[in-house]
C-alpha beads as a LAMMPS data file, in Angstrom:
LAMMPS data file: protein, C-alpha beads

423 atoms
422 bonds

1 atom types
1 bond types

-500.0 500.0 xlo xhi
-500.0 500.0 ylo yhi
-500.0 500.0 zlo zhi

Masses

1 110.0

Atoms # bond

1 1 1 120.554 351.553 84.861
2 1 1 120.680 355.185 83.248
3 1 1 122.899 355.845 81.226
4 1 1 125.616 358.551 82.719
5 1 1 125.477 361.963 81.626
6 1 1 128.503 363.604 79.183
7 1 1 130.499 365.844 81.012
8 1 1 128.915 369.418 80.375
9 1 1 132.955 371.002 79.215
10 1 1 132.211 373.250 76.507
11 1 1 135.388 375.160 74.337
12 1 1 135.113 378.759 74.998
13 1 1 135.004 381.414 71.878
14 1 1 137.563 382.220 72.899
15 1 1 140.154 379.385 73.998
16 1 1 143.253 380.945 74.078
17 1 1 144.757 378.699 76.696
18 1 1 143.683 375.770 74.415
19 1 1 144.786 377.113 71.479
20 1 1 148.221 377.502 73.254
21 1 1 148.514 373.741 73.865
22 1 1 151.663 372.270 72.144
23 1 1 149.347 369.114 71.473
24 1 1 146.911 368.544 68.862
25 1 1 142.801 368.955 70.297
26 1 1 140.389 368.548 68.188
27 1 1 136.421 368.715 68.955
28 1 1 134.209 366.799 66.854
29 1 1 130.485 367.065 66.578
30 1 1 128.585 364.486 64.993
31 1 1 131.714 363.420 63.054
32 1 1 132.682 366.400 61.651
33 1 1 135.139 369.412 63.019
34 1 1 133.776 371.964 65.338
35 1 1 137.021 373.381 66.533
36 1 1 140.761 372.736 66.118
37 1 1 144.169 374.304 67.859
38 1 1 147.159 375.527 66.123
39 1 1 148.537 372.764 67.052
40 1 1 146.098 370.325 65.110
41 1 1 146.578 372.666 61.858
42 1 1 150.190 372.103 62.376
43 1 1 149.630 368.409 62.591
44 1 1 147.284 368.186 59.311
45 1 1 149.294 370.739 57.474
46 1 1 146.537 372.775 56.670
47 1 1 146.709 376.725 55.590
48 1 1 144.598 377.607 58.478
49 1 1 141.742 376.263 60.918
50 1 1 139.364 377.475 58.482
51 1 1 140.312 375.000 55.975
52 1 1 139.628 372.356 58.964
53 1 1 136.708 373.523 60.402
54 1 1 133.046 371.328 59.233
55 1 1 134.985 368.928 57.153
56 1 1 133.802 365.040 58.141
57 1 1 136.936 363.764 59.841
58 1 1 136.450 360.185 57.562
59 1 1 138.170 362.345 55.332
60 1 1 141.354 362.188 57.641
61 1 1 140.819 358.589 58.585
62 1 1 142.426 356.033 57.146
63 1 1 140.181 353.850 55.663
64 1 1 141.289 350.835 57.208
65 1 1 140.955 352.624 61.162
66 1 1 137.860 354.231 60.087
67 1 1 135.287 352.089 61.268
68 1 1 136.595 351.698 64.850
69 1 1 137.803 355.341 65.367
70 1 1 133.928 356.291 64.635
71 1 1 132.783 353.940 66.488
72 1 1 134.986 355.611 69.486
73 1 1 133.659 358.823 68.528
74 1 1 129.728 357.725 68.951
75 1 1 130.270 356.266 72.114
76 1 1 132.206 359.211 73.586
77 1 1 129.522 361.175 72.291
78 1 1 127.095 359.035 73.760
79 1 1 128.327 360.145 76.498
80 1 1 129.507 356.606 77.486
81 1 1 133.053 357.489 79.187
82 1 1 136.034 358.556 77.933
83 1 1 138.404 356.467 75.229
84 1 1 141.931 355.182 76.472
85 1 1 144.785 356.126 73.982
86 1 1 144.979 354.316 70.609
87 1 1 146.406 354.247 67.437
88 1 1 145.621 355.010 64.307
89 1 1 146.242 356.116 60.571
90 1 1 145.591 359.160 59.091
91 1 1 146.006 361.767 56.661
92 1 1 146.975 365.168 56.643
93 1 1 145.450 367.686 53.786
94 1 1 148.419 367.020 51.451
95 1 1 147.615 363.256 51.419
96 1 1 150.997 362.330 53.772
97 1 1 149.865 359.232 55.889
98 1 1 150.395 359.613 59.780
99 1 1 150.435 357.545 62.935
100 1 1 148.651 359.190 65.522
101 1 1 147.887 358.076 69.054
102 1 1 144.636 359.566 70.201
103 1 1 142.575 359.836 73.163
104 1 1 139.020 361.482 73.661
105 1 1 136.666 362.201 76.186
106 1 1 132.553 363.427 75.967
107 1 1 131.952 367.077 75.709
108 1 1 129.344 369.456 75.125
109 1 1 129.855 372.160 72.380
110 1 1 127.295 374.956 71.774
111 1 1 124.806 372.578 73.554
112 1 1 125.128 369.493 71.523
113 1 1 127.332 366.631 72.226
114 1 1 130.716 365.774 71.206
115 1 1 133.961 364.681 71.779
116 1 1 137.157 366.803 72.642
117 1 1 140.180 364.865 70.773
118 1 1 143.838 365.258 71.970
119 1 1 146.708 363.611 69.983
120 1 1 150.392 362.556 69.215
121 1 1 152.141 362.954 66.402
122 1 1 153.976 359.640 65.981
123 1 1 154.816 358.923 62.431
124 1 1 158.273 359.622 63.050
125 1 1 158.849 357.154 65.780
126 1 1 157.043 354.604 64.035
127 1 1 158.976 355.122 60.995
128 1 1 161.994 354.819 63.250
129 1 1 161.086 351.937 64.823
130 1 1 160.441 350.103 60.778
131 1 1 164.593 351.387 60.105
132 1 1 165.240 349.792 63.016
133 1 1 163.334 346.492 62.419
134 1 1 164.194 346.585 58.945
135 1 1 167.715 347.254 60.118
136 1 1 167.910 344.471 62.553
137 1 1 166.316 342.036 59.950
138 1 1 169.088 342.440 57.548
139 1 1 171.807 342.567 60.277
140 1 1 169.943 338.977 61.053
141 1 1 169.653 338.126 57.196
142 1 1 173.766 339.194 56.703
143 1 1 174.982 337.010 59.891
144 1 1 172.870 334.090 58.856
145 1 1 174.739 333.939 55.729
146 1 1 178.041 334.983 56.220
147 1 1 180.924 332.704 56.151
148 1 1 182.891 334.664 58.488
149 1 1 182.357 334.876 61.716
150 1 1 181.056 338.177 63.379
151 1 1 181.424 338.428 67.419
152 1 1 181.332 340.834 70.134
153 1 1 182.782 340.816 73.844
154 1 1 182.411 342.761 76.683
155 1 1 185.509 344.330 78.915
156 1 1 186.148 341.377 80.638
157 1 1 186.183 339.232 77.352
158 1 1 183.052 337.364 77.970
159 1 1 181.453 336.648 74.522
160 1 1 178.293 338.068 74.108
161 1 1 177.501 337.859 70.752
162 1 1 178.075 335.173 67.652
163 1 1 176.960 334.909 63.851
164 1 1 175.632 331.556 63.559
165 1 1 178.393 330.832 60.846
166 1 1 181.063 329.691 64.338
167 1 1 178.945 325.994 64.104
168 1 1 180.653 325.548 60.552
169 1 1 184.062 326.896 61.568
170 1 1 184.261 325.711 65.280
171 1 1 181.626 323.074 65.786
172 1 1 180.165 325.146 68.454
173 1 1 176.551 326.790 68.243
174 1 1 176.245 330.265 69.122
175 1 1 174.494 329.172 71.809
176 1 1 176.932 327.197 73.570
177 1 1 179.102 330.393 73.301
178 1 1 177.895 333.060 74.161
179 1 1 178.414 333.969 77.469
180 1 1 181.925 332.129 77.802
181 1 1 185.102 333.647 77.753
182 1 1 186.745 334.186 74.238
183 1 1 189.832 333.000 75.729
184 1 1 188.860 329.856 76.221
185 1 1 188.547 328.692 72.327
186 1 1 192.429 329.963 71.763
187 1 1 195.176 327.239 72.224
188 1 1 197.265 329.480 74.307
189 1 1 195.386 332.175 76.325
190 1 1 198.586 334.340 75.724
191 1 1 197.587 334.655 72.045
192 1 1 194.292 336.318 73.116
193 1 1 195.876 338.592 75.540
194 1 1 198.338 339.948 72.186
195 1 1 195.069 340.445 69.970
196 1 1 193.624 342.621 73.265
197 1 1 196.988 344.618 74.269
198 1 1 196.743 345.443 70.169
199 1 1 193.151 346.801 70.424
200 1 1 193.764 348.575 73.095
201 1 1 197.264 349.911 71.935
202 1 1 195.792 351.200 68.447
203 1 1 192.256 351.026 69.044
204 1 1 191.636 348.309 66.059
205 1 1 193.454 345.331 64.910
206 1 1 193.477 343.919 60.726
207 1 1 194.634 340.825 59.534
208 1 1 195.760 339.590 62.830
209 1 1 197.138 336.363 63.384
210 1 1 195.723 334.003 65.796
211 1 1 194.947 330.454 66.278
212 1 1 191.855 328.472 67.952
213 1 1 190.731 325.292 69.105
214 1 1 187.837 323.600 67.684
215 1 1 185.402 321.607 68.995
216 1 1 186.695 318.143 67.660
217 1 1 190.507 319.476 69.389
218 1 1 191.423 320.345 65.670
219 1 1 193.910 323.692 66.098
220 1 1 193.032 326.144 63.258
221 1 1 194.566 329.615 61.834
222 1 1 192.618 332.259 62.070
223 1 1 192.462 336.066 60.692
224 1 1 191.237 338.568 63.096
225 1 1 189.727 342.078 62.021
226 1 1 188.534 343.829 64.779
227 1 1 188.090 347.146 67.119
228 1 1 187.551 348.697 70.636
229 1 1 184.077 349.287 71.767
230 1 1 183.286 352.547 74.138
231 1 1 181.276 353.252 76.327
232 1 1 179.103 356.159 76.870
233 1 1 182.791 357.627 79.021
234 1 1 184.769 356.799 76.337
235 1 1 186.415 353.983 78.322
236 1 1 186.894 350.799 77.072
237 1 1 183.646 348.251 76.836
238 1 1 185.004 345.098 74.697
239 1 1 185.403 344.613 71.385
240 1 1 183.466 343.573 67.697
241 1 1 184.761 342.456 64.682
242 1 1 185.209 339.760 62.485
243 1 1 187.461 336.567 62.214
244 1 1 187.841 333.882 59.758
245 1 1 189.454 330.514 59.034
246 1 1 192.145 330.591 56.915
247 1 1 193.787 327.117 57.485
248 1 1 193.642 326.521 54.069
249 1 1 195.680 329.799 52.580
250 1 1 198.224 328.868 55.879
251 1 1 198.697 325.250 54.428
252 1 1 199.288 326.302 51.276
253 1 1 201.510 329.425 52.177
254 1 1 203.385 326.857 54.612
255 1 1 203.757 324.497 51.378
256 1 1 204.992 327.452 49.138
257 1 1 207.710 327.960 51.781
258 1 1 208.631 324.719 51.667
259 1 1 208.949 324.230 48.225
260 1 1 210.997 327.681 48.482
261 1 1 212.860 326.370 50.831
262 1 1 213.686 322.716 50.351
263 1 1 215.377 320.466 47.911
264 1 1 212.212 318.337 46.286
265 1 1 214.068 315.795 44.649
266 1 1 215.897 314.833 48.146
267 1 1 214.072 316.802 50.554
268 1 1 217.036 318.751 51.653
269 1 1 216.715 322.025 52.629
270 1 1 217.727 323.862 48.745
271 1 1 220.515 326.115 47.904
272 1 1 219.252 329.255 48.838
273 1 1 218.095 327.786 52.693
274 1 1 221.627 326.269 53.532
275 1 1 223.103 329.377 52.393
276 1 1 220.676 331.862 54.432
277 1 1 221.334 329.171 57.508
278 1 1 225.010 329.222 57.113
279 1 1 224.987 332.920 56.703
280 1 1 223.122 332.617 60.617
281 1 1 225.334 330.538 62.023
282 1 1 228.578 333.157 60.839
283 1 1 225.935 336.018 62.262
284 1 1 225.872 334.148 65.771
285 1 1 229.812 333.490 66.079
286 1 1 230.223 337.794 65.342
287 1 1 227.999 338.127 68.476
288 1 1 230.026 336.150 70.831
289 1 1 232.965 337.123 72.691
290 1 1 234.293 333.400 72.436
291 1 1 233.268 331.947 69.709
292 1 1 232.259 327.956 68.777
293 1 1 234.034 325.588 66.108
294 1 1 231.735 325.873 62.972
295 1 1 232.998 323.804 59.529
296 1 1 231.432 323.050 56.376
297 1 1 231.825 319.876 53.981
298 1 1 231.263 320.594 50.457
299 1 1 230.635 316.939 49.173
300 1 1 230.696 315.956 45.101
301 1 1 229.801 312.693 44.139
302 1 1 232.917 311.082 41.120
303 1 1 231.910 310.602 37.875
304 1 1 228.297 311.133 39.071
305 1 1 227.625 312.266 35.082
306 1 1 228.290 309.110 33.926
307 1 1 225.072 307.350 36.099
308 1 1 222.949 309.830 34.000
309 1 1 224.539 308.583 30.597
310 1 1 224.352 305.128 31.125
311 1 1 221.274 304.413 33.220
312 1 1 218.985 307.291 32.410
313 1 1 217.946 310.953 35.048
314 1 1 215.419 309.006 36.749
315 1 1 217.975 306.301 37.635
316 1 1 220.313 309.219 38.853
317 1 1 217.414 310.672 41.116
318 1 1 217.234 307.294 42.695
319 1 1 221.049 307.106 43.573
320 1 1 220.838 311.023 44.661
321 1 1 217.707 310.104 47.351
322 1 1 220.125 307.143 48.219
323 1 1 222.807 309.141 48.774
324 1 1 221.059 311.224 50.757
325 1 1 220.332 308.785 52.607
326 1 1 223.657 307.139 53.075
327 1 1 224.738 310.534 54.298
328 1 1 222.113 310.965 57.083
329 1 1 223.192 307.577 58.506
330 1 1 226.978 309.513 59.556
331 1 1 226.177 313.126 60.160
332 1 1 224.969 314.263 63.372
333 1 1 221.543 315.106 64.248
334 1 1 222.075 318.966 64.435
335 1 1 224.345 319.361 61.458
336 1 1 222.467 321.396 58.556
337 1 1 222.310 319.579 55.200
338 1 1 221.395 321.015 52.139
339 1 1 221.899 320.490 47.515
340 1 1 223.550 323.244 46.261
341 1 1 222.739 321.954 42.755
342 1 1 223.036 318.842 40.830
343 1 1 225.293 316.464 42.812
344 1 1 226.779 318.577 44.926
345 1 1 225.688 318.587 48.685
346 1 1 227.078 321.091 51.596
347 1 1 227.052 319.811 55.269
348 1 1 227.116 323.007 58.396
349 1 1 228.816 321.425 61.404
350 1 1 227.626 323.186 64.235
351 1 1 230.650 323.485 67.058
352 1 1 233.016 320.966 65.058
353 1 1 236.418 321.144 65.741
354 1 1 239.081 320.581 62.644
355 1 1 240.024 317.026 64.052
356 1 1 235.875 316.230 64.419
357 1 1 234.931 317.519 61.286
358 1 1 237.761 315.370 59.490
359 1 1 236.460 312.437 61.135
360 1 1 233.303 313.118 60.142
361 1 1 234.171 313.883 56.549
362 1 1 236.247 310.466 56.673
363 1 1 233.154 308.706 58.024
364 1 1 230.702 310.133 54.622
365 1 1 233.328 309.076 52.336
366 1 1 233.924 305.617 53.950
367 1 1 230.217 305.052 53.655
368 1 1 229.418 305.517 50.604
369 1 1 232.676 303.712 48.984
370 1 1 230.963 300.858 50.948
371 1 1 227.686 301.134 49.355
372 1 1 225.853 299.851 46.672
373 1 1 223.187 302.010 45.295
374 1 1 220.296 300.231 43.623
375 1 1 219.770 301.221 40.201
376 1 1 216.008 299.788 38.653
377 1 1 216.189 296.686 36.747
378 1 1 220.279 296.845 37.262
379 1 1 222.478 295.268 40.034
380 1 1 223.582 298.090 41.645
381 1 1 226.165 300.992 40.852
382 1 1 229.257 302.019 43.507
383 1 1 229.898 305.324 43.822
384 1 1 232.534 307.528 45.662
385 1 1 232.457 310.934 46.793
386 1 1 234.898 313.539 46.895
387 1 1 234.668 316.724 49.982
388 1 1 236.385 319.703 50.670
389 1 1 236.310 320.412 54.123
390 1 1 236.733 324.525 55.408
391 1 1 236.569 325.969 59.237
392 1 1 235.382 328.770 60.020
393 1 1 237.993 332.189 60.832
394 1 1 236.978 334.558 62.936
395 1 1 237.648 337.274 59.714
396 1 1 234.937 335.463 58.072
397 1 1 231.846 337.852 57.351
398 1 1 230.067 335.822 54.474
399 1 1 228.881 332.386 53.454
400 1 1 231.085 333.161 50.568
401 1 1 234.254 333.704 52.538
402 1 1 234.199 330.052 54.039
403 1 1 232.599 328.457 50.371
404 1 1 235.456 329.468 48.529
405 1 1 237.704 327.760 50.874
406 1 1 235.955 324.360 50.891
407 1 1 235.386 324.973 47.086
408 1 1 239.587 324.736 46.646
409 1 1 239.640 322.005 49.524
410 1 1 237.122 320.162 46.874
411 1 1 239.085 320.825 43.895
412 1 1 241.994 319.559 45.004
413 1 1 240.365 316.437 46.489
414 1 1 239.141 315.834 42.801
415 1 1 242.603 316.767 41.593
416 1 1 244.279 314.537 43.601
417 1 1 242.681 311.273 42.479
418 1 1 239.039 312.275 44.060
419 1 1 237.607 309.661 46.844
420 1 1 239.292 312.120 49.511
421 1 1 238.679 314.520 51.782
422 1 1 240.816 317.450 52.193
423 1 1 242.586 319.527 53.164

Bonds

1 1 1 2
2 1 2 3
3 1 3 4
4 1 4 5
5 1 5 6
6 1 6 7
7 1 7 8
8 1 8 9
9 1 9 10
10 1 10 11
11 1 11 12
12 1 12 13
13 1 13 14
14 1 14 15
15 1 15 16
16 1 16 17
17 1 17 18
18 1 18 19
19 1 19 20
20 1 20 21
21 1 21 22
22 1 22 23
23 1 23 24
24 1 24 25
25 1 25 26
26 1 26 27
27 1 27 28
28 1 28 29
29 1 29 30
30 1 30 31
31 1 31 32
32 1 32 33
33 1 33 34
34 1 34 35
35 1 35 36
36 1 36 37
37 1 37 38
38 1 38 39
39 1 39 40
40 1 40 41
41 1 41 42
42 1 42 43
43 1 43 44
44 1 44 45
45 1 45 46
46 1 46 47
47 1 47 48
48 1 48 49
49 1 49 50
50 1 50 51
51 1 51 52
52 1 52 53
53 1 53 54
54 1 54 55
55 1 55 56
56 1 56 57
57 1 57 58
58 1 58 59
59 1 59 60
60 1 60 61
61 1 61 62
62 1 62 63
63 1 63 64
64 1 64 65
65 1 65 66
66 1 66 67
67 1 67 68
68 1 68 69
69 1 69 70
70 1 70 71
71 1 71 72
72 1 72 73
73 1 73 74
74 1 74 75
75 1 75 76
76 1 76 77
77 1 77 78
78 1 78 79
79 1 79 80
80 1 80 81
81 1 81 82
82 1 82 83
83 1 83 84
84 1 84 85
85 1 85 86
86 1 86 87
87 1 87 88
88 1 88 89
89 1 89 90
90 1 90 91
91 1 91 92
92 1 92 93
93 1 93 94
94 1 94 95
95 1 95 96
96 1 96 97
97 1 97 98
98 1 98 99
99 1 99 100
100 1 100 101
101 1 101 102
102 1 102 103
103 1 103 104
104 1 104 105
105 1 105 106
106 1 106 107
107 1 107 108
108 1 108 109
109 1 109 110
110 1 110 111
111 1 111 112
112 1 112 113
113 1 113 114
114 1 114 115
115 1 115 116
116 1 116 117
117 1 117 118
118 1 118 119
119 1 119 120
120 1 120 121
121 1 121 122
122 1 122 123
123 1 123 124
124 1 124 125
125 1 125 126
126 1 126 127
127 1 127 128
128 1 128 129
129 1 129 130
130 1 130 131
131 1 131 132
132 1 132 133
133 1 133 134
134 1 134 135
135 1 135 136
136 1 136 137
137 1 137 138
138 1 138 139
139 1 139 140
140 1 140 141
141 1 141 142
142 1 142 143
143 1 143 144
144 1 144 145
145 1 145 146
146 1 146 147
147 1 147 148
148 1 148 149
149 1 149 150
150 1 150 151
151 1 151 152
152 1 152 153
153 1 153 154
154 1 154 155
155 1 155 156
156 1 156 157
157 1 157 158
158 1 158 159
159 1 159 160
160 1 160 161
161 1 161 162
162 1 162 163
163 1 163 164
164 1 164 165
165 1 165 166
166 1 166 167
167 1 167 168
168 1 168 169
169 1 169 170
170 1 170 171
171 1 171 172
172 1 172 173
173 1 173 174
174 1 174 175
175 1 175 176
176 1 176 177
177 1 177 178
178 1 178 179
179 1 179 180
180 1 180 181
181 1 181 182
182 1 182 183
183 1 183 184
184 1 184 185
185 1 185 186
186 1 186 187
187 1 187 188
188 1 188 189
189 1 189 190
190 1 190 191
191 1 191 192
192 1 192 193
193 1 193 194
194 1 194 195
195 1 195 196
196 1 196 197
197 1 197 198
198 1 198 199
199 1 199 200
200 1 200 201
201 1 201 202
202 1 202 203
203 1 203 204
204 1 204 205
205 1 205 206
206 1 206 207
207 1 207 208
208 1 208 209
209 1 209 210
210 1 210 211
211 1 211 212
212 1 212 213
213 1 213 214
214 1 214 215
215 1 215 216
216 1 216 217
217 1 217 218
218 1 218 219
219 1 219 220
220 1 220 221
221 1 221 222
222 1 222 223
223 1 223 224
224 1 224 225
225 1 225 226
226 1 226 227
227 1 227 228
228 1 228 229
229 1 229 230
230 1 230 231
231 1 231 232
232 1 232 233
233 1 233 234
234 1 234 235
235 1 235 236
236 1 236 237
237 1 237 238
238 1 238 239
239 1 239 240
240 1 240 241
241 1 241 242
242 1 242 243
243 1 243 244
244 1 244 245
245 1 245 246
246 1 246 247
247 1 247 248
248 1 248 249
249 1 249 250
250 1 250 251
251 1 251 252
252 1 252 253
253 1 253 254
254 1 254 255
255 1 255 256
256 1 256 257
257 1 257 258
258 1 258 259
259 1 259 260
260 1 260 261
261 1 261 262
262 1 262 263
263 1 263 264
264 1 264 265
265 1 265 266
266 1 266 267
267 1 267 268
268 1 268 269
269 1 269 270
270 1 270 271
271 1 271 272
272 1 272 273
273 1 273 274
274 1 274 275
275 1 275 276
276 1 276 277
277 1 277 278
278 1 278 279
279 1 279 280
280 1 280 281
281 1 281 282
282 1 282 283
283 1 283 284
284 1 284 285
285 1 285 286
286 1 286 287
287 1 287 288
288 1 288 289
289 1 289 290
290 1 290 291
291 1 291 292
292 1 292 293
293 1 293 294
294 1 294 295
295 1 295 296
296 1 296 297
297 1 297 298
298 1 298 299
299 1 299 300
300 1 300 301
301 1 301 302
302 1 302 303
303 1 303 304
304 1 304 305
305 1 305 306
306 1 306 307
307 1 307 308
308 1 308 309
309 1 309 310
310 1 310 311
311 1 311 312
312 1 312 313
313 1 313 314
314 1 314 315
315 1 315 316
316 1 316 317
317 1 317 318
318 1 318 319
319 1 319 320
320 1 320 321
321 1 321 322
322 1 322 323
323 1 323 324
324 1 324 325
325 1 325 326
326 1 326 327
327 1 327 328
328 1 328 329
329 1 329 330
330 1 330 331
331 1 331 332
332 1 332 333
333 1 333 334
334 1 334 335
335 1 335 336
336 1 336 337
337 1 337 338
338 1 338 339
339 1 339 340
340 1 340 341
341 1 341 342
342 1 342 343
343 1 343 344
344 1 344 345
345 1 345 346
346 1 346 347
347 1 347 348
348 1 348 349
349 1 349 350
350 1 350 351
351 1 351 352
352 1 352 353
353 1 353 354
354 1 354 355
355 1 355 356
356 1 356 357
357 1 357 358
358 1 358 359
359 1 359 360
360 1 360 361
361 1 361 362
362 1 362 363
363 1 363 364
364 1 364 365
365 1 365 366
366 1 366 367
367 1 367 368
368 1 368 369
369 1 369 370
370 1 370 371
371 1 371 372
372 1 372 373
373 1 373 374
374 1 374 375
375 1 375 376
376 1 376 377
377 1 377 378
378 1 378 379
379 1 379 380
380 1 380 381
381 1 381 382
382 1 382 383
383 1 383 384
384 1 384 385
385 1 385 386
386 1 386 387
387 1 387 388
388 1 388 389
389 1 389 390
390 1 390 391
391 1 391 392
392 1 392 393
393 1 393 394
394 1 394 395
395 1 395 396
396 1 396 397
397 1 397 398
398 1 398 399
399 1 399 400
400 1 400 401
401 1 401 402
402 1 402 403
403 1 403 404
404 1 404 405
405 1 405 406
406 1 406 407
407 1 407 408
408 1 408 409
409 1 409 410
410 1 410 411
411 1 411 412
412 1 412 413
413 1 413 414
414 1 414 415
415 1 415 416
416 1 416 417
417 1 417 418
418 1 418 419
419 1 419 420
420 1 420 421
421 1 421 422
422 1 422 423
């Protein structure tokens, strides 16, 4: 078989229409520059085509592309067919690598053979495309080793993306989540639709409260920072952000409460509680046109100093607990019971009457004459207790206004020979 002939296309003097051509040409003649467009200068940054013109074009090759873009060149010029786009490396005359992609076909120029080059210029879209790989490897790197956990939903609050870090939170992979609705992982669907109507109210959420369901059933708290995704219209295309367990810091801060809030010797609710509830309870009576029987019983244990003296503080936390205890057995399961300090106790009886409350406060006191509290390494103490019992007036705007009453009611039970209720 003979070998086909190059195409007989030779470049004009002058190639104006050539030289017009916003792409790079180049014609190479036995591996050096015959001819180059403005174009190509542009391209290799030189000062003008002169500087170009019968330089070898390894100089422009990168050395590791070198042997297999001249071996291109020979067998264009060989006349062997023309060479399908490629890549390639190369420099420009100020020693700036580039990324070309090239193309060449056979050619004849001033009757010897050669090849007639066109390229494109992409060193800028390769660099691009290394920030983006580069950028999507550390966006890997970051959600592979963050704690939190980093998600994205569409409109319809389908999940469609999860850092791997939901397996330690949730016992879920990614995998088995993606794709589902976020809804589904909350406890009550209604919480999810509050965390949405935010977003799409303000536009972002921080900090906001929410719970889910793990795998294992276990109900968690969790801290959701998050916005609204758009779409190219501006309307509203899901949402991204980041959530996190904070079970933990809601333990403790549920533990701080209660330790703000309750008694920890007796596990009553403490001072300032019973007060804040009282103060309620007054607050609700003010808002109704008829309003319901509330009383208070201010209870004092007698001589409750003297348990201290004789058998020691620890001995007079045991007979407080018992008390307690002793107390619980009479009063009503919706009464509010709370220490106001040492040994002295005040009982909220919601919707008692005067005649109910006294029969309640008759009740305590009868109790506890009756009982034996059991004192370590002793046989037992008796105790009384002394209570001042106050009702609620409809003039009464502050826990303080009904206190003072059942404070006198107390005092003169003590006065009186203590063991008593009054009035």
């Amino acid at each position: 078989m003979t070998r086909p002939e190059p195409k007989q296309t030779a470049v004009p003097a002058q190639a104006e229409w050539v030289d017009a051509m916003p792409a790079p040409v180049l014609v190479v003649v036995g591996e050096r520059l015959r001819y180059v467009n403005a174009a190509a200068v542009a391209l290799l940054r030189a000062g003008d085509a002169a500087q170009l013109l019968g330089r070898s074009v390894q100089e422009f090759i990168h050395p590791l592309d070198a042997h297999r873009i001249l071996a291109r060149i020979h067998r264009a010029a060989s006349g062997e067919g023309d060479n399908p786009p490629s890549s390639m490396r190369a420099f420009d005359c100020q020693g700036n690598e580039l990324t070309l992609v090239i193309a060449s076909s056979p050619i004849v120029c001033d009757g010897q053979p050669g090849v007639l080059a066109s390229c494109m210029d992409m060193t800028e879209r390769v660099a691009m495309e290394q920030r983006l790989r580069r950028t999507d490897e550390d966006f890997r790197r970051i959600m592979d080793t963050m704690q939190d956990v980093f998600y994205r939903t569409d409109a319809q609050g389908v999940t469609r993306y999860v850092c791997p870090a939901v397996k330690n939170v949730l016992g879920y992979s990614a995998e088995e989540i993606i794709g589902l609705p976020a809804a589904a992982f909350y406890p009550d669907p209604a919480e999810r639709d509050a965390l949405v109507a935010a977003i799409r109210a303000h536009g972002f959420v921080r900090d906001f409260p929410g719970r889910m369901r793990r795998k294992d059933g276990v109900i968690i708290d969790i801290s959701i920072s998050t916005q609204a995704l758009r779409d190219e219209r501006g309307g509203y295309a899901g949402v991204e952000g980041i959530w996190r367990d904070i079970s933990e810091r809601k333990a403790m801060e549920r533990e701080l409460e209660r330790l703000a809030t309750r008694d920890h010797l007796t596990g009553l609710f403490g001072r300032r509680r019973i007060l804040e509830l009282l103060d309620e309870e007054l607050e609700r009576r003010r808002d109704r046109r008829l309003q319901a029987p509330l009383a208070v019983l201010l209870l004092d244990l007698d001589h409750f100093k003297q348990v201290n003296d004789t058998f020691g503080h620890a001995a007079g936390d045991e007979v407080l607990r018992q008390f307690v205890a002793t107390v619980h057995e009479s009063r009503r399961g919706h009464d509010l019971f709370g220490r106001l300090g040492g040994e002295e106790f005040l009982l909220v009886l919601k919707g008692a009457d005067e005649p109910g409350a006294r029969q309640l406060a008759e009740r305590i006191r009868a109790s506890v004459e009756c009982t034996v509290f059991g004192v370590p390494e002793q046989a037992g103490v008796r105790l009384t207790v002394s209570i001042g019992c106050a009702h609620a007036r409809a003039e009464d705007r502050r826990p303080s206004d009904l206190l003072e009453r059942a404070d006198r009611a107390l005092y003169e039970a003590k006065r009186t020979g203590r063991n008593r209720v009054s009035p």
